[in-house]
Rosetta silent file (secondary structure, phi, psi, omega in degrees, C-alpha in Angstrom):
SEQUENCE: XXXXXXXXXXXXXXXXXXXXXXXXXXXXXXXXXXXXXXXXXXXXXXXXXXXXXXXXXXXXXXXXXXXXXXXXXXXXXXXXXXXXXXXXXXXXXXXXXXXXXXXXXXXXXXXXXXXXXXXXXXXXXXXXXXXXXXXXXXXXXXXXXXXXXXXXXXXXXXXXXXXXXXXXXXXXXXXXXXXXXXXXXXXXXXXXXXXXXXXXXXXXXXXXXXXXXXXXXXXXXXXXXXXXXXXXXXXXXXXXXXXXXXXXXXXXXXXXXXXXXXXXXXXXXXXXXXXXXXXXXXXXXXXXXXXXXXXXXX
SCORE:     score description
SCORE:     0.000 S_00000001
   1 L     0.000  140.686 -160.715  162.804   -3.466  -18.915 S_00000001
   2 L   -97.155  143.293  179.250  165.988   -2.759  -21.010 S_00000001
   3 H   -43.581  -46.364  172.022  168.831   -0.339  -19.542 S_00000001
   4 H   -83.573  -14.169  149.069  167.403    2.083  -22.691 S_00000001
   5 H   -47.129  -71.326 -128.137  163.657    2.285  -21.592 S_00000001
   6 H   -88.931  -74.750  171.412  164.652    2.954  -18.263 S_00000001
   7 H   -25.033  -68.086 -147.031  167.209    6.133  -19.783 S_00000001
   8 L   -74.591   -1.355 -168.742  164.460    6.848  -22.571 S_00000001
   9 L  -154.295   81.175  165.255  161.470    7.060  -19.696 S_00000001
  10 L   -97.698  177.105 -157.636  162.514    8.013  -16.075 S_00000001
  11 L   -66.896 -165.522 -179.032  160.629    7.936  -13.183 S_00000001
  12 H  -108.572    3.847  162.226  159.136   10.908  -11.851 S_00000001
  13 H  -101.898  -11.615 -175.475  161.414   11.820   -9.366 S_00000001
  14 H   -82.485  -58.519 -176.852  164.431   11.754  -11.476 S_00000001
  15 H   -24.481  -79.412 -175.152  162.451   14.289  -13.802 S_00000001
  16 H   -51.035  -25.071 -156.038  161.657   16.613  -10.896 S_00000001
  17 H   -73.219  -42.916 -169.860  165.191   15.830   -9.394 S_00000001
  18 H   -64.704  -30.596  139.944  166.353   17.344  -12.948 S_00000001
  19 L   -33.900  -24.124 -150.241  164.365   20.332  -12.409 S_00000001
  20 L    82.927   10.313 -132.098  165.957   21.336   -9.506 S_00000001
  21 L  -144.003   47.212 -179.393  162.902   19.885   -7.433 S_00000001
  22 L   -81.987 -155.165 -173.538  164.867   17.095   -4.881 S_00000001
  23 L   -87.606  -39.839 -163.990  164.398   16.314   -1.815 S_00000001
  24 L   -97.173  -12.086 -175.518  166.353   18.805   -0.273 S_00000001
  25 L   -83.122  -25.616 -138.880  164.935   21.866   -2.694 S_00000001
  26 L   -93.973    3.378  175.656  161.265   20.768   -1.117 S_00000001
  27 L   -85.532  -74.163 -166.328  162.762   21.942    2.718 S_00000001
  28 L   -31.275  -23.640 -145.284  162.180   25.584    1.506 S_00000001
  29 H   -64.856  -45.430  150.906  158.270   24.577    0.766 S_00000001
  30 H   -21.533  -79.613 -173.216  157.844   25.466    4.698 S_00000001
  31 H   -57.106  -26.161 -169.679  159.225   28.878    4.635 S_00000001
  32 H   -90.091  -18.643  106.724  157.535   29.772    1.431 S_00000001
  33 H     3.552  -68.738 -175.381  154.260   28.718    3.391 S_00000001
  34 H  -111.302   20.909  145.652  154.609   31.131    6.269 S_00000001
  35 H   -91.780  -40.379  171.894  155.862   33.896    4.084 S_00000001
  36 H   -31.180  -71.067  174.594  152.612   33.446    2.038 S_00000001
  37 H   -34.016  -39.182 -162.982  150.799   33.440    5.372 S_00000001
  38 H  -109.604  -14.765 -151.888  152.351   35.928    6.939 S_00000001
  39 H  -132.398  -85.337 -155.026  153.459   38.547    3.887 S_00000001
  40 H   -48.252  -72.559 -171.654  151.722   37.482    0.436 S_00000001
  41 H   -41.541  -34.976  151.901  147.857   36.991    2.152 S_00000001
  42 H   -32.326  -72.386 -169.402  148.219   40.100    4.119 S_00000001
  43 H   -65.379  -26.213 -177.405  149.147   42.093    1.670 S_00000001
  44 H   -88.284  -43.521 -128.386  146.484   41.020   -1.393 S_00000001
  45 H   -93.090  -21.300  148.836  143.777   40.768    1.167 S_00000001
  46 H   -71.255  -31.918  165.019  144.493   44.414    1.939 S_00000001
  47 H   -74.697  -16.726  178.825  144.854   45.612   -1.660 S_00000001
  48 H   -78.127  -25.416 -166.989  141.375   44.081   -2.565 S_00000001
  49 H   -59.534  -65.858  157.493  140.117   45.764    0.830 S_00000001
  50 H    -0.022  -55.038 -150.947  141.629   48.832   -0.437 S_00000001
  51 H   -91.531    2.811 -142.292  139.072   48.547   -3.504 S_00000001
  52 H  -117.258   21.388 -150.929  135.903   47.606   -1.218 S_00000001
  53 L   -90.262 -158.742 -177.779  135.208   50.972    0.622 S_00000001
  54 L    -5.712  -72.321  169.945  131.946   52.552    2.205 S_00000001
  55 L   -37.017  -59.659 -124.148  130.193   54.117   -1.188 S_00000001
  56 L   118.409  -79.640  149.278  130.844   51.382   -2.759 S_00000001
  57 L   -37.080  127.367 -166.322  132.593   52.463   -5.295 S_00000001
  58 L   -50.541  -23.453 -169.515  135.873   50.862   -6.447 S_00000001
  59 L  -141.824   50.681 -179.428  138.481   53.967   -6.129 S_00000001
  60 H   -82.291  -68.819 -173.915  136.101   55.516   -3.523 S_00000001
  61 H   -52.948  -32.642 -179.443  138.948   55.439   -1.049 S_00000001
  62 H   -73.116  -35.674 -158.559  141.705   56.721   -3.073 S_00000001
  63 H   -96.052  -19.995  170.126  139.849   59.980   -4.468 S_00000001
  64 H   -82.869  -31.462  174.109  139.012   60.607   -0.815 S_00000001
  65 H   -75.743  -45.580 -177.921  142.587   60.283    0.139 S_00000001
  66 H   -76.369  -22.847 -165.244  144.140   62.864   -2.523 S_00000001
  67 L   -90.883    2.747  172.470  140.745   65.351   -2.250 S_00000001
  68 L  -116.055  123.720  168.218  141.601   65.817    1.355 S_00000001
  69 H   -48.694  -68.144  154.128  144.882   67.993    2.513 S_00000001
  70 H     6.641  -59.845 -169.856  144.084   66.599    5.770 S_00000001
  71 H  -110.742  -26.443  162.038  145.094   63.411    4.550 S_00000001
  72 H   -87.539   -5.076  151.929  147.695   63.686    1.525 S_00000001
  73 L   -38.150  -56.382 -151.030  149.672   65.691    3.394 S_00000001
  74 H   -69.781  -29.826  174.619  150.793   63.350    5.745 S_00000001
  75 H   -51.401  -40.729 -154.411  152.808   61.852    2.839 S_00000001
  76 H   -92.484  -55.633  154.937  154.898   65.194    2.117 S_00000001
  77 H    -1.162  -94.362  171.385  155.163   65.007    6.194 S_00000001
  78 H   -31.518  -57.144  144.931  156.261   61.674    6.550 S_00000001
  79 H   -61.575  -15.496  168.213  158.822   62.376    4.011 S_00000001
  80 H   -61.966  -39.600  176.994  159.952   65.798    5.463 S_00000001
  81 H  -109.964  -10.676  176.163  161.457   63.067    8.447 S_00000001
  82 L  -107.294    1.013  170.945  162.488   60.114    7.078 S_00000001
  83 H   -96.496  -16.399  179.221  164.947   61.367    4.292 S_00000001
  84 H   -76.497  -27.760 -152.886  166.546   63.797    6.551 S_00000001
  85 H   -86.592  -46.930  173.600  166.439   61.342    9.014 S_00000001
  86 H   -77.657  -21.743  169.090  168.283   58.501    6.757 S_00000001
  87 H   -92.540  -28.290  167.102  170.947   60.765    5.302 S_00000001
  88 H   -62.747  -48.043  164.711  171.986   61.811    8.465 S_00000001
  89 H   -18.712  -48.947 -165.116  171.977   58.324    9.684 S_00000001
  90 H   -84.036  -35.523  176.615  174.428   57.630    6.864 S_00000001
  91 H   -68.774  -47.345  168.279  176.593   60.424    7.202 S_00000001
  92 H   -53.622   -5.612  174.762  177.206   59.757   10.918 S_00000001
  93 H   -73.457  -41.803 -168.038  177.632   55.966    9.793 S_00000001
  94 H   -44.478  -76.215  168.234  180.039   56.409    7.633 S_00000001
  95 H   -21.679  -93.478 -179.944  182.636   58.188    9.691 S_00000001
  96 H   -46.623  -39.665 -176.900  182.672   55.621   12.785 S_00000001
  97 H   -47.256  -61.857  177.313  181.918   52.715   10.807 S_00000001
  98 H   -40.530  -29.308 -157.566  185.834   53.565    9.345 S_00000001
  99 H   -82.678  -54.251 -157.622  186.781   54.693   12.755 S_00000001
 100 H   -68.329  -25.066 -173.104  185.562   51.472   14.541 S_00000001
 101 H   -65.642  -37.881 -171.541  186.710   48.587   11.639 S_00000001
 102 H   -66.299  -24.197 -155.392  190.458   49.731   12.916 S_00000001
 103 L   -85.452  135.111  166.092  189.919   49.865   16.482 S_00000001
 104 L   -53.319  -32.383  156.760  190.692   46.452   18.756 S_00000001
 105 L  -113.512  104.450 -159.913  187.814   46.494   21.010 S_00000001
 106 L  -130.818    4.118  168.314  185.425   46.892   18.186 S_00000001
 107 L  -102.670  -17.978 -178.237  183.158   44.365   19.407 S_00000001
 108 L   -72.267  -48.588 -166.739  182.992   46.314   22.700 S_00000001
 109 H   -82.571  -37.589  174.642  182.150   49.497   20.927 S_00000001
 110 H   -58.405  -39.945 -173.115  179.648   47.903   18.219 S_00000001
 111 H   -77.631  -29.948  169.595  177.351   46.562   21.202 S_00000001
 112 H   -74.899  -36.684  156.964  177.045   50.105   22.979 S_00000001
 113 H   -70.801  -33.587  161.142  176.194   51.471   19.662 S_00000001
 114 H   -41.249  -35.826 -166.516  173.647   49.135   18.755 S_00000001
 115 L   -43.307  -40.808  171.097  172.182   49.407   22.111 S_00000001
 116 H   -41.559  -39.555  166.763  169.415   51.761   21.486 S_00000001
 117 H   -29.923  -46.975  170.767  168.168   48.566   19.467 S_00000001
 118 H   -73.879  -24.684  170.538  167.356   46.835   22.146 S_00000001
 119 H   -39.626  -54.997 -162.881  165.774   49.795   23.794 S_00000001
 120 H    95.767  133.451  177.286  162.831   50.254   21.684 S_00000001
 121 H   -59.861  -43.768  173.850  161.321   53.459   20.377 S_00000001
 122 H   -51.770  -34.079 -166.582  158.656   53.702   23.079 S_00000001
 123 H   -94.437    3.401  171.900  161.015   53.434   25.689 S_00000001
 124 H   -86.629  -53.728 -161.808  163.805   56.044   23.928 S_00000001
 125 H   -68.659  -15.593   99.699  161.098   58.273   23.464 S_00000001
 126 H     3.166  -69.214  160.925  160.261   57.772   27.071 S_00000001
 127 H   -49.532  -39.398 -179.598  163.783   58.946   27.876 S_00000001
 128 H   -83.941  -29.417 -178.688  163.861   61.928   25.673 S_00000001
 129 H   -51.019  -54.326 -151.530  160.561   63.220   27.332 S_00000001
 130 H   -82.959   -4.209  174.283  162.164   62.810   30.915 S_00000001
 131 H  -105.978  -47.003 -179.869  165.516   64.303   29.526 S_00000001
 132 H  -103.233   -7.236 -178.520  164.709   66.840   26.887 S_00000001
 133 L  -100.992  179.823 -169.818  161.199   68.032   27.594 S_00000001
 134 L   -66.088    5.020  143.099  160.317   71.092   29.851 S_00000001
 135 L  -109.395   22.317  178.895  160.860   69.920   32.835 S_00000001
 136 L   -63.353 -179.022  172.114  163.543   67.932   31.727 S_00000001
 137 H   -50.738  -61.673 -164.256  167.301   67.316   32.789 S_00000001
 138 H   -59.110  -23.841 -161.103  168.504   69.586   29.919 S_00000001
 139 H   -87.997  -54.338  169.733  166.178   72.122   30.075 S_00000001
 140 H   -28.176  -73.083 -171.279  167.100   72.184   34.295 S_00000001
 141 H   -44.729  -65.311  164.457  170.666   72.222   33.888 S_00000001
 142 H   -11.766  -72.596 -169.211  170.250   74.847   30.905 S_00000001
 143 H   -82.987   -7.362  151.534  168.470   77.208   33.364 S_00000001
 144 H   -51.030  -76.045 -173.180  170.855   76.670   36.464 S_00000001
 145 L   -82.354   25.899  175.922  173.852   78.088   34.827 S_00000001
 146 L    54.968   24.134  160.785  171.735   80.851   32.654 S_00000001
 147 L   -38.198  -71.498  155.998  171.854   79.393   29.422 S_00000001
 148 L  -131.073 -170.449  179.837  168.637   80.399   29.225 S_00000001
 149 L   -93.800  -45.372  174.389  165.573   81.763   30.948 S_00000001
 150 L  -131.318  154.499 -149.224  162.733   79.700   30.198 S_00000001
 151 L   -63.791  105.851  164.018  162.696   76.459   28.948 S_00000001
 152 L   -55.771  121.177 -144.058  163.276   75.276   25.532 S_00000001
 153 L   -79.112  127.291  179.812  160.510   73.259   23.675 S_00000001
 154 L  -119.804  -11.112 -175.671  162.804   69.850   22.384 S_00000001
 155 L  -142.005  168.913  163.907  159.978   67.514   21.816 S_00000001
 156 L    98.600   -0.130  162.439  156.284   67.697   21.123 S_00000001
 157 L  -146.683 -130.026 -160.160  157.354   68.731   17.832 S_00000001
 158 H   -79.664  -66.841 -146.078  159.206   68.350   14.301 S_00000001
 159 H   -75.247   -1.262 -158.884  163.258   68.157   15.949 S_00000001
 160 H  -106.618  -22.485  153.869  162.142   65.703   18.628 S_00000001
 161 H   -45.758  -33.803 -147.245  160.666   63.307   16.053 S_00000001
 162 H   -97.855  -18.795  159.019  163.454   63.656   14.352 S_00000001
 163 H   -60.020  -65.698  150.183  165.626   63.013   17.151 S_00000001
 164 H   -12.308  -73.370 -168.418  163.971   60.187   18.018 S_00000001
 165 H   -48.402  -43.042 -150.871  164.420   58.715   14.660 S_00000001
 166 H   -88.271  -17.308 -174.098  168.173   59.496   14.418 S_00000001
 167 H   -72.922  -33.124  171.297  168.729   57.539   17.823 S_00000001
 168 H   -94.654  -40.918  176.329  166.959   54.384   16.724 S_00000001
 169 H  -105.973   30.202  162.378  167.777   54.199   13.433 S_00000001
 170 L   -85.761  -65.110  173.256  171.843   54.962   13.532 S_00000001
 171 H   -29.842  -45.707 -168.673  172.288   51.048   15.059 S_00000001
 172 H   -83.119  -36.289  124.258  170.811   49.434   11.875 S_00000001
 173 H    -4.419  -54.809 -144.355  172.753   52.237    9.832 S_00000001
 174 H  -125.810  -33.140 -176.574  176.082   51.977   11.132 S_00000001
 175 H   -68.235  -42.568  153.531  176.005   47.613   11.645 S_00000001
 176 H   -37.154  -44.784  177.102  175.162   48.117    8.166 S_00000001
 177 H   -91.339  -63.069 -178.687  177.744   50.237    6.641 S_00000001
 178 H   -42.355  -57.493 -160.136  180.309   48.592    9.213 S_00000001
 179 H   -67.767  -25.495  172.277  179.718   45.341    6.970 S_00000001
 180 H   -77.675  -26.629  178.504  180.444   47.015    3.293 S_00000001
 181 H   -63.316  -58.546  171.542  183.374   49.110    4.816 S_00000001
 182 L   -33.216  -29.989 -166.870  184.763   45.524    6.571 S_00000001
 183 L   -83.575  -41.868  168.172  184.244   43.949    3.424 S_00000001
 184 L   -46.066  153.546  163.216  186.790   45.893    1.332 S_00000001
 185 L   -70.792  108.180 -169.671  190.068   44.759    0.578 S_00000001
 186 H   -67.255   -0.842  177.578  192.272   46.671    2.904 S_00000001
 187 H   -74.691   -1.978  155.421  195.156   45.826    0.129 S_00000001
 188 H   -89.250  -18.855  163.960  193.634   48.614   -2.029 S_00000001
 189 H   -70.049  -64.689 -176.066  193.762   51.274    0.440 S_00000001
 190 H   -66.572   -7.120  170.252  197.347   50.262    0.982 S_00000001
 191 H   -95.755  -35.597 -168.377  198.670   50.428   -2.822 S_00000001
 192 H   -72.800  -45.230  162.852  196.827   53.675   -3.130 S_00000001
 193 H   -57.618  -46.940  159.693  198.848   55.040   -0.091 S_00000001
 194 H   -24.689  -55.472 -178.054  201.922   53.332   -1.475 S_00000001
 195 L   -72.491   -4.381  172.538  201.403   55.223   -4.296 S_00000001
 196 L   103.371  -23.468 -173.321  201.428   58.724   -2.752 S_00000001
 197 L   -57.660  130.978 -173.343  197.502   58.892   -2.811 S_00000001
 198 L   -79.839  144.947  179.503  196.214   61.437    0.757 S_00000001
 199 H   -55.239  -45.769 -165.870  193.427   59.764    3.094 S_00000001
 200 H   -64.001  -43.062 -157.711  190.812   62.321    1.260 S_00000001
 201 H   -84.880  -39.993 -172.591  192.056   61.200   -2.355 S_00000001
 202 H   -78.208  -10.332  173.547  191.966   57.293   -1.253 S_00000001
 203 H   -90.302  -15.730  175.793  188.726   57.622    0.159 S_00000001
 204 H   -91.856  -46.370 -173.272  186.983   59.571   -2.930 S_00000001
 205 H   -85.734   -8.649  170.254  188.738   57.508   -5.547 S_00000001
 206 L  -141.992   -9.903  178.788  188.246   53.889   -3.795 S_00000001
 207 L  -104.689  -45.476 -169.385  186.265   53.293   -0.816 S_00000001
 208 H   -57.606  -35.177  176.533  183.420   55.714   -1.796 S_00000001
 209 H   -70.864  -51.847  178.419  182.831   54.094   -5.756 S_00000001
 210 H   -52.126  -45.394 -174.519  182.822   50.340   -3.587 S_00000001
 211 H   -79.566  -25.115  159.454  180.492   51.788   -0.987 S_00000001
 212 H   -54.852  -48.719  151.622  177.670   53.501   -2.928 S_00000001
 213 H    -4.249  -78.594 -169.156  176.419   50.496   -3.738 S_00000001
 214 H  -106.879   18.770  156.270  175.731   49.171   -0.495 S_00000001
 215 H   -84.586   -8.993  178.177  175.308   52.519    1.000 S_00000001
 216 H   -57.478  -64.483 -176.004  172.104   52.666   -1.677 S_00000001
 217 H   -26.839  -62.094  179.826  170.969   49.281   -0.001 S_00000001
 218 H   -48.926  -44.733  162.456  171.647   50.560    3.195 S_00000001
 219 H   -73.282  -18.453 -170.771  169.042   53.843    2.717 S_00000001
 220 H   -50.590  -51.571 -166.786  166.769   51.623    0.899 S_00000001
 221 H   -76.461  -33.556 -175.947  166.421   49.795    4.523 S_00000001
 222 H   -70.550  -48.380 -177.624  166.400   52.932    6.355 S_00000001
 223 H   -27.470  -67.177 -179.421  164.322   54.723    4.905 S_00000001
 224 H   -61.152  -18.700  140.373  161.752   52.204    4.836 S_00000001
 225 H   -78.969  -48.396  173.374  162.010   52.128    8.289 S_00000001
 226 H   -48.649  -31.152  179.815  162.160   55.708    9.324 S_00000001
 227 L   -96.385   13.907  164.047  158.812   55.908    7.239 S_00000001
 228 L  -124.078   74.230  124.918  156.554   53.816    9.251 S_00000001
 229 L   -67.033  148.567 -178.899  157.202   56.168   12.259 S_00000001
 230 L  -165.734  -62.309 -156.895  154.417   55.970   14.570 S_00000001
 231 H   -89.847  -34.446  173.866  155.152   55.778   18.281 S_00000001
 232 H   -55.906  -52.492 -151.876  157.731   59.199   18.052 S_00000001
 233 H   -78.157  -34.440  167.371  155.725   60.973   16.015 S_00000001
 234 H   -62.271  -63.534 -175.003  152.981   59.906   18.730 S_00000001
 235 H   -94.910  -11.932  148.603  155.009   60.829   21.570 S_00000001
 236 L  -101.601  -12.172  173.196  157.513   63.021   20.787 S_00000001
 237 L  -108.146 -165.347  179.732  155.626   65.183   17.984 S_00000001
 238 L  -105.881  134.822 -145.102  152.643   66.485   17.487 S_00000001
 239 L  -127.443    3.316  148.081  150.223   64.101   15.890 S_00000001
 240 L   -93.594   -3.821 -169.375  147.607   66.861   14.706 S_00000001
 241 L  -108.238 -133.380 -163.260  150.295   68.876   13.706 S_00000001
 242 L   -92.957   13.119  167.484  153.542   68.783   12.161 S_00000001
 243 L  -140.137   19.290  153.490  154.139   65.014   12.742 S_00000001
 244 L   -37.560   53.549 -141.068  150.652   64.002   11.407 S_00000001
 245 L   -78.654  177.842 -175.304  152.818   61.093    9.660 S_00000001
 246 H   -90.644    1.298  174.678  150.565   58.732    7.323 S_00000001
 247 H   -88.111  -15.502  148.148  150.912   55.972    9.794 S_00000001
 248 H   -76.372  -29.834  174.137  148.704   57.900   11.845 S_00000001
 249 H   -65.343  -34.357  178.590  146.417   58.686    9.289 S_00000001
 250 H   -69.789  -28.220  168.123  146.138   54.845    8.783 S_00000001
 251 H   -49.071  -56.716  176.832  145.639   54.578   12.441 S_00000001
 252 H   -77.763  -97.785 -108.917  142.563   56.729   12.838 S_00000001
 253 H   -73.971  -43.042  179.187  140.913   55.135   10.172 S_00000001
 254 H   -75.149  -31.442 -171.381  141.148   51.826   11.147 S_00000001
 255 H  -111.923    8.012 -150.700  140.767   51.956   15.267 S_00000001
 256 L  -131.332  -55.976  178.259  139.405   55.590   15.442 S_00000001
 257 L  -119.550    9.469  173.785  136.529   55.510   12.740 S_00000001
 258 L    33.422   66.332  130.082  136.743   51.658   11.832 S_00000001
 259 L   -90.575  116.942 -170.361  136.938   52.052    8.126 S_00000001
 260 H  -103.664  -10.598  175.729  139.205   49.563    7.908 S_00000001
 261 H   -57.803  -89.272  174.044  138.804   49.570    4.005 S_00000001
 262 H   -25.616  -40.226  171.420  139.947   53.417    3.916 S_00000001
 263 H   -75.718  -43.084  151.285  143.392   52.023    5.984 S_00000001
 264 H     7.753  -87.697  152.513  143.553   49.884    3.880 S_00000001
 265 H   -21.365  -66.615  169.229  144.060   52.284    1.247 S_00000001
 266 H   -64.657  -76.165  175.308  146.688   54.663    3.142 S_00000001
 267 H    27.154  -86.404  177.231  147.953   51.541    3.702 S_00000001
 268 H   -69.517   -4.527 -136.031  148.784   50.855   -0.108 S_00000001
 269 H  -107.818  -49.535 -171.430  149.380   54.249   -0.467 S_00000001
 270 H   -60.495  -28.887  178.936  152.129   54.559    1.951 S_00000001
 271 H   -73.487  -27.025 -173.116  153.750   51.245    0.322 S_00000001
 272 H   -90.067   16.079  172.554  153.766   52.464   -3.306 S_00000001
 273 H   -90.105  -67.129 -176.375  155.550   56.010   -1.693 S_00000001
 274 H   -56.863  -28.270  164.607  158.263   53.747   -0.262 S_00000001
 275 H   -77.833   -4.640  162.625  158.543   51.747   -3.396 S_00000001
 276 H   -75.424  -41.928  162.430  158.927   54.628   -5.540 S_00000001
 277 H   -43.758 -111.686 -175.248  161.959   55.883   -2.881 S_00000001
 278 H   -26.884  -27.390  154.601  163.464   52.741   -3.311 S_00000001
 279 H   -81.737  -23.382  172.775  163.316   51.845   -7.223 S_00000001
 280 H   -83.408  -13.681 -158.720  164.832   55.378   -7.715 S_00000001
 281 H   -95.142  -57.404  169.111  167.725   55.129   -5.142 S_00000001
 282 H   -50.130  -34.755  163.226  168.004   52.120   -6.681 S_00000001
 283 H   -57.055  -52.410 -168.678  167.886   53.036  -10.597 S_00000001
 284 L   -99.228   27.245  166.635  171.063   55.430   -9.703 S_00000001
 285 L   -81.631  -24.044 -169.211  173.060   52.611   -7.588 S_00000001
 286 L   -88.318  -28.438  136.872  173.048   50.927  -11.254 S_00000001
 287 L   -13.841  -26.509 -114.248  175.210   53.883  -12.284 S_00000001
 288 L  -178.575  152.707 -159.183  177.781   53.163  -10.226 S_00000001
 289 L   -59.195  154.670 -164.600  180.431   50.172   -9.605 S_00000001
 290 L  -165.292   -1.605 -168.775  178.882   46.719   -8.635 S_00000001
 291 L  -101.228 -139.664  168.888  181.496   44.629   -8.954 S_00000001
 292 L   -69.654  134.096 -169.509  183.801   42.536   -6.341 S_00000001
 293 L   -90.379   -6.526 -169.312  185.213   44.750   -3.331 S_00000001
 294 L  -107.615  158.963 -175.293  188.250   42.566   -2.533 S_00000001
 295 L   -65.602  -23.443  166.942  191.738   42.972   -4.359 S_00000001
 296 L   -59.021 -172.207  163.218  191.220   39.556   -6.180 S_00000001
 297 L   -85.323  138.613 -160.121  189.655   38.749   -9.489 S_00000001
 298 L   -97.440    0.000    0.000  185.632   39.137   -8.816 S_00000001
C-alpha cells in the first residue's frame, strides 16, 4: 500500500483519534456509566412513574397534587425557608469570608466553621432540642436570671427550622464565597485605595460586580439544598403544620400510603420548583460581569 492510500484511507482508530475519541478520552466512559446508573436511570424511571399512577390515568397524579391545598402548599412552605434561609446564609458569608481571607490562621478558623458539616443535621437538630427547647439550656438560664417567666417555644416550629437550616448550610456558603473572594486580584483593591477610593466605595464598585457571579452560583447550590429539608423540618418543626415541607409530602406517599407513583410525582414537582429558582437566579447573573477576576488580561 502506497504512503497516499494509507493518508487517503486511515484506520479506524486514527478517525476516532481525530474525533476526539483516544484512548485516554474512553477513561471517562466509566464515570459516565455510574452517573447514568446512579443519576440519569433514577431520574427517567421516576418521571415515567410519575405518569403511571393509581386511576390510571396519565396526569392522574399531578391534578391530585394542585386540587389539594394539603399538598400544593407545601411548595409555598418549602419556599417560605429555603430563600430566607439562603440569603441569610450569604449575607453572613460574605462578611467573614472577607474577614477570614486576611487573617493568618485562616485554616484554623475555616475548619471550626465548617464543622457543623461534619455534624449532620440529625445530630444539630439533636443539639438544638437539648439546648433551645423547653427544657432546654437557654430556656433554664433565661428563667434563672428573670428574663422571662415561662419558657420560650424555639423549636417545634417555623424559627427552629429555620435555625436549623442557617447552621448547616452557612459551611457550604461561606467555603464557597471564601473561594470567589480568594480568587480576586488583591492588586485591584489596592489601585482603587491608591486612588482615594473608601472600603464601602471599593467594595460596591469592584469586589461586589466580580462576586455576583459566583455569589448567583453559590445560591443556586444553596438553595437547592435548603429545599430538600426533611430531618429539621421533622424534628425541629412541625411536620403537620407550618413545616409541612414537600419532602414530607413525598415521604408519606411513598412509605406512609405506598403510592410510590404519586412520590414520584412530588418528586418531579419539587425538581421543576428548584429548576425554575435556579434558571432565574441564573438569567440575572447574565446581566452582570463574567469576565476574569484577576488584574491580568482574562
Amino acid at each position: 500500500m502506497s504512503s497516499v492510500d494509507y493518508h487517503s484511507n486511515p484506520g479506524l482508530k486514527a478517525r476516532l483519534a481525530a474525533r476526539g475519541l483516544d484512548s485516554v478520552t474512553l477513561l471517562v466512559l466509566p464515570a459516565i456509566a455510574l452517573l447514568v446508573g446512579l443519576f440519569v436511570y433514577p431520574f427517567l424511571y421516576g418521571l415515567w412513574l410519575s405518569f403511571n399512577p393509581k386511576d390510571g390515568s396519565l396526569l392522574g397524579n399531578y391534578f391530585k397534587f394542585f386540587s389539594d391545598p394539603f399538598l400544593y402548599d407545601t411548595i409555598g412552605t418549602t419556599l417560605k425557608l429555603a430563600v430566607p434561609v439562603t440569603i441569610l446564609n450569604l449575607v453572613f458569608a460574605v462578611p467573614v469570608a472577607f474577614r477570614v481571607r486576611l487573617m493568618k490562621n485562616q485554616r484554623l478558623l475555616t475548619t471550626i466553621l465548617v464543622l457543623p458539616i461534619t455534624l449532620g443535621t440529625v445530630l444539630v437538630a439533636e443539639g438544638m432540642l437539648n439546648y433551645l427547647g423547653p427544657q432546654g439550656w437557654a430556656n433554664r438560664i433565661m428563667m434563672l436570671f428573670g428574663i422571662i417567666s415561662s419558657p420560650v417555644k424555639l423549636t417545634n416550629n417555623y424559627w427552629g427550622v429555620m435555625l436549623s437550616l442557617v447552621i448547616t448550610g452557612f459551611p457550604f456558603t461561606f467555603l464557597l464565597t471564601l473561594s470567589y473572594i480568594s480568587g480576586i486580584d488583591p492588586a485591584l483593591e489596592q489601585a482603587a485605595a491608591t486612588l482615594g477610593a473608601k472600603a464601602s466605595a471599593r467594595f460596591r464598585h469592584i469586589f461586589l460586580p466580580l462576586l455576583i457571579p459566583g455569589l448567583a452560583i453559590t445560591f443556586c447550590l444553596s438553595f437547592v439544598q435548603a429545599y430538600s429539608v426533611f430531618p429539621s423540618a421533622v424534628l425541629l418543626g412541625a411536620p403537620a403544620g407550618p413545616t409541612r415541607v414537600i419532602s414530607i409530602a413525598a415521604y408519606q406517599a411513598a412509605f406512609e400510603e405506598y403510592d410510590y407513583s404519586m412520590a414520584s410525582a412530588i418528586a418531579m414537582i419539587m425538581g421543576a420548583v428548584q429548576l425554575v429558582v435556579v434558571a432565574f437566579v441564573l438569567q440575572i447573573r447574565n446581566l452582570f460581569y463574567r469576565g476574569p477576576a484577576g488584574g491580568a488580561k482574562g
